[in-house]
C-alpha positions in Angstrom: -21.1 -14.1 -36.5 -23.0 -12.0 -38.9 -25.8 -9.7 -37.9 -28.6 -8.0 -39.8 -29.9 -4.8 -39.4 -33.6 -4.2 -40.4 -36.1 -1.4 -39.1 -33.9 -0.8 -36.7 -33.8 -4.2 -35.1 -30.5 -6.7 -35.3 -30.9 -10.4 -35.9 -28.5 -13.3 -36.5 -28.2 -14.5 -40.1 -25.9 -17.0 -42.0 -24.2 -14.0 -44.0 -25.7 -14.9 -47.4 -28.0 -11.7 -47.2 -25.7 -9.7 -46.3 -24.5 -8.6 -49.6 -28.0 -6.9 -50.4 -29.0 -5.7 -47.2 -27.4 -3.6 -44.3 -25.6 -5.7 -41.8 -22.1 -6.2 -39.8 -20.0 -9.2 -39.6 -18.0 -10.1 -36.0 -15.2 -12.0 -36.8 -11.8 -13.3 -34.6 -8.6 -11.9 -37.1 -8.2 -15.6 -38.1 -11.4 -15.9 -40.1 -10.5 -13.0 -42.1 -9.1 -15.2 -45.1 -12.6 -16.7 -45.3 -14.5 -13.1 -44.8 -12.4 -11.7 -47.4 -13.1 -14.5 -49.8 -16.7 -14.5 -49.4 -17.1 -10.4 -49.8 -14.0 -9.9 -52.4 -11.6 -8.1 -50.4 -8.2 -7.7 -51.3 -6.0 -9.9 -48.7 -3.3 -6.5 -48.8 -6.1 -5.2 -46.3 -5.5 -7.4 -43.7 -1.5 -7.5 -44.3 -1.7 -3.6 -43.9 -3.5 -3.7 -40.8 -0.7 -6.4 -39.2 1.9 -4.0 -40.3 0.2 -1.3 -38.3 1.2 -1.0 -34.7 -0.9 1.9 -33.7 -5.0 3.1 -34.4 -5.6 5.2 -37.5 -8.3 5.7 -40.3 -7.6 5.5 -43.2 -10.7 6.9 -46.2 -10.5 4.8 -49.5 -13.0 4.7 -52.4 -16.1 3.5 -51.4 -15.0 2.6 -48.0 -13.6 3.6 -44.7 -10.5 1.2 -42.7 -10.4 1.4 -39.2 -7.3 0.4 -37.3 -7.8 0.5 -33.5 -5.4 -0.8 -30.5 -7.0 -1.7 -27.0 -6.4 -1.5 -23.5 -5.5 -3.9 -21.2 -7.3 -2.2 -18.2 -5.3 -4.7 -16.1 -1.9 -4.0 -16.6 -2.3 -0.3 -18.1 -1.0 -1.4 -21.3 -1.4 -2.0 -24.8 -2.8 -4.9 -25.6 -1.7 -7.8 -28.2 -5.1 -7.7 -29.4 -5.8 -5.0 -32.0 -9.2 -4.1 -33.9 -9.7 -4.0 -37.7 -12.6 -2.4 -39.1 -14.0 -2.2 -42.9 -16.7 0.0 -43.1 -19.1 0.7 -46.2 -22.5 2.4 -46.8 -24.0 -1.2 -46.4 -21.8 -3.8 -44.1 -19.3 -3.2 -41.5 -16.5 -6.3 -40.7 -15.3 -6.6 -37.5 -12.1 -8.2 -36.6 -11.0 -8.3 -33.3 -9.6 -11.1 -30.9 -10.6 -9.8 -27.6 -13.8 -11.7 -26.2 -14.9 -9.4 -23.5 -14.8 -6.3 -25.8 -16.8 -8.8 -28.8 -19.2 -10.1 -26.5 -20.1 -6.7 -24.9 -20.7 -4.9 -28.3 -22.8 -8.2 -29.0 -24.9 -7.9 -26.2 -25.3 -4.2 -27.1 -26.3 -5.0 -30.5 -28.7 -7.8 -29.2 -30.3 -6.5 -26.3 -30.0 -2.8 -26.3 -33.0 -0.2 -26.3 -31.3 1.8 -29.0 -32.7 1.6 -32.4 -29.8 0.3 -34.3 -28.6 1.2 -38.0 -24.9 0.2 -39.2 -23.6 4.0 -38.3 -25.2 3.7 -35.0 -23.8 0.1 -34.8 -19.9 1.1 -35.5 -20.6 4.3 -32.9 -21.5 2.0 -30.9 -18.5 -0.5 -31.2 -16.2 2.7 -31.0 -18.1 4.0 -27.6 -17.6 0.8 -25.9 -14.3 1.0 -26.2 -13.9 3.5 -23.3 -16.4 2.6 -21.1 -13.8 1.5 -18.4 -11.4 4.4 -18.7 -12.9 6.8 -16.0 -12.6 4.1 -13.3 -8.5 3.3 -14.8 -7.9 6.8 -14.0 -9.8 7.1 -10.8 -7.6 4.5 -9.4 -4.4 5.9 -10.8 -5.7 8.9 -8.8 -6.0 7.0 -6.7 -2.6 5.6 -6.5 -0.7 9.2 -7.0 -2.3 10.3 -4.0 -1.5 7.2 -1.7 1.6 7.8 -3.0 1.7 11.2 -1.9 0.9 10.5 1.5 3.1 8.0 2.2 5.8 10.5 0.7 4.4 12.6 3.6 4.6 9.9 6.7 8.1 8.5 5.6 11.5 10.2 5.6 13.2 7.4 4.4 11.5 5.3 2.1 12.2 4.9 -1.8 9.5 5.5 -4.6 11.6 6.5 -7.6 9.9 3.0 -8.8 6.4 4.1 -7.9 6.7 6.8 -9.8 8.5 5.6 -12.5 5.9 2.9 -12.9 2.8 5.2 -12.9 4.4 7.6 -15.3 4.9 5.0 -18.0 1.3 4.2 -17.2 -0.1 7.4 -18.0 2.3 8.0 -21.1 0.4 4.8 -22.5 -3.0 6.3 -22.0 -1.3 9.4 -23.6 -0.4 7.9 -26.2 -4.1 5.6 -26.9 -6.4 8.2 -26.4 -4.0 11.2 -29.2 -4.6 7.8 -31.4 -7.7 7.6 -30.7 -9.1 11.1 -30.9 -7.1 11.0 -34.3 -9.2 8.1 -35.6 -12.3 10.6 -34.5 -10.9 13.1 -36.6 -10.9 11.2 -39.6 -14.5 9.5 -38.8 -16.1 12.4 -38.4 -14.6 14.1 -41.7 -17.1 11.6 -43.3 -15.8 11.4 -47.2 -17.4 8.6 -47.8 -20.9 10.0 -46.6 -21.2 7.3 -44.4 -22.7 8.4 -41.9 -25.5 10.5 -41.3 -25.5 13.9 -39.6 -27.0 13.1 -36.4 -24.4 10.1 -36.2 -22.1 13.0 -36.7 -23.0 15.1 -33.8 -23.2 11.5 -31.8 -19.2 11.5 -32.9 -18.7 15.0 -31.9 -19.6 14.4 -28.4 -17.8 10.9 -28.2 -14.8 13.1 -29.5 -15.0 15.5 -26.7 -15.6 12.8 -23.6 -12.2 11.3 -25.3 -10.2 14.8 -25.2 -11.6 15.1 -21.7 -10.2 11.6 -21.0 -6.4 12.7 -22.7 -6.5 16.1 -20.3 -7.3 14.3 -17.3 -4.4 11.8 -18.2 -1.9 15.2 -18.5 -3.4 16.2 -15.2 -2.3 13.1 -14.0 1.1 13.8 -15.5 1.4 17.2 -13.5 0.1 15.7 -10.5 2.9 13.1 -10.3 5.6 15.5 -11.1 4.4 17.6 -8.4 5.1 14.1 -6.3 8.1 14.1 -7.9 9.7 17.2 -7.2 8.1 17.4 -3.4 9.8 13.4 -3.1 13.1 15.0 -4.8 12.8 18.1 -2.3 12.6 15.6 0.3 15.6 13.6 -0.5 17.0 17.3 -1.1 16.4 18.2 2.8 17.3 14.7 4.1 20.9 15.3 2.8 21.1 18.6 4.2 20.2 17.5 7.1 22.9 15.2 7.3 25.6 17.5 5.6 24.3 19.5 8.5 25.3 16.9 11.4 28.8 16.2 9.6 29.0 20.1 9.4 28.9 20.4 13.0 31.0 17.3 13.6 33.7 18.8 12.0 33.1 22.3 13.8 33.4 20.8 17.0 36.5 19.0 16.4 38.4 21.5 13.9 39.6 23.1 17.7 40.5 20.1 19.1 42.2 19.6 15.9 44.2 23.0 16.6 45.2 21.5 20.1 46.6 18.6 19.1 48.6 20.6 16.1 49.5 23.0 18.9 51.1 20.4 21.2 52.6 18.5 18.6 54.9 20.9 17.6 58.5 19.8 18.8 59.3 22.2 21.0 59.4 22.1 24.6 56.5 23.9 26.5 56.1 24.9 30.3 53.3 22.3 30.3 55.1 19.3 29.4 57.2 19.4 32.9 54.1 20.5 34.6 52.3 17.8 36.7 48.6 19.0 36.1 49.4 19.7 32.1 48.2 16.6 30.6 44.6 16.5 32.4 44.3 20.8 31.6 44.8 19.5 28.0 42.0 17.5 28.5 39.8 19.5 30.5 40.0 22.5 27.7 39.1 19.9 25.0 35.6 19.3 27.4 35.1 23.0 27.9 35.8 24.1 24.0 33.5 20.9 23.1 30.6 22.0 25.4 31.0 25.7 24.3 30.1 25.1 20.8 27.4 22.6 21.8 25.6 25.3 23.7 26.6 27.9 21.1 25.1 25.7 18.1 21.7 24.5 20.4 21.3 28.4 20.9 21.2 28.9 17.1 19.2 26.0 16.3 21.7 24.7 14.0 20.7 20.9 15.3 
């Protein structure tokens, strides 16, 4: 789809005019042999861009090359499809395979208050690209602190997976918005003079919502290895607790075990022709046993 930009206004054209007036072209990453025919790009464009597996910019003479990857907001992951941008002082070429992202920006473009010129449009583009973050990490919030509580309410339950999986999911968002903030950088160098100053500022601020998303993401980070080290300081006590009980086992029957060694020694004792021995064996093993249950109750020690 190719779109024309005049007095601020976008309209739908066959892409013939394009190559005298200002304008952007939407394309899926298939048409791109087409695209490049029609405006003489070099096909090693496109094979750099597959090579790539993560966003950057890249400044050449005469134009700017955007490489961006996406989100897929419903697994928290990097998606397969990836963004290629090819930017000059009078057309910008979109390639990107995602439909919801495409028709978005094209509804933007089409329907949107904002008086539109081809910096404005690839701001634009670029801004939309985060409009869902907030609400990604509001629910992985969301998740750390349901995670938390039920940390809290059960002695015995297993996350190591839970929080296994929602650190990997924040190290992707990590990881996309340093890319992405890197892209910024280069954008906003501008040493192509593409775009104008109040563009600029326009990127300045876009630059700083994304740093505020990349610290709330390391906020994130802390907050789940605070989980993790209360969860670890849980299992911590739980196996104190029962190094504890087998502690005390093993108090109460070390005398019992000094009995036994006591009367199994071969020799012969008074007790053994004594009539009553056998049941005062057994009768001290009670009383030594309740001692040290009293004496352990009366330090608290279970």
């Amino acid at each position: 789809m190719f779109i024309e930009i005049m007095d601020g206004k976008c309209v739908k054209t066959d892409g013939s005019r394009l190559q005298n007036h200002h304008g952007l072209g939407i394309f899926k990453t298939s048409e791109y042999e087409q695209i490049f025919q029609q405006f003489a790009l070099s096909p090693k464009l496109m094979e750099e861009f597959r090579a790539s597996k993560s966003s950057r910019f890249e400044s050449h003479d005469g134009f700017d090359l955007i490489f961006l990857n996406t989100l897929d907001y419903s697994m928290i992951r990097i998606a397969e499809e990836r963004i290629f941008i090819y930017y000059t002082n009078k057309l910008a070429l979109i390639f990107c395979d995602d439909p919801f992202i495409m028709e978005g920006f094209e509804k933007y473009l089409l329907t949107g208050l904002d008086i539109i010129t081809l910096d404005r449009a690839v701001y634009g583009f670029m801004k939309h690209l985060t409009e869902e973050d907030d609400q990604v990490l509001e629910k992985l919030e969301g998740k750390i602190s349901s995670l938390e509580d039920r940390l809290i309410s059960s002695k015995n339950g297993d996350f190591v997976q839970d929080i296994i999986y929602i650190r990997h999911k924040l190290m992707v968002l990590k990881n996309y918005y340093e890319q992405l903030f890197n892209v910024l950088d280069g954008i906003q160098e501008n040493e192509n003079q593409l775009i104008s100053e109040k563009m600029l500022r326009f990127y300045k601020i876009f630059s700083g919502r994304v740093d505020r998303l990349y610290h709330r993401t390391l906020n994130l980070r802390d907050y789940v290895t605070q989980v993790r080290e209360s969860y670890q300081a849980q299992v911590d006590i739980n196996l104190n607790q029962i190094m504890k009980i087998f502690t005390v086992i093993t108090a109460i029957f070390l005398p019992l075990t000094l009995i036994v060694g006591w009367y199994g020694m071969n020799f012969q004792m008074p007790e053994y022709g004594w009539s009553f021995g056998y049941p005062l064996v057994i009768l001290l093993s009670i009383v030594v046993i309740g001692l040290m249950v009293l004496y352990f109750k009366k330090n608290k020690w279970f």
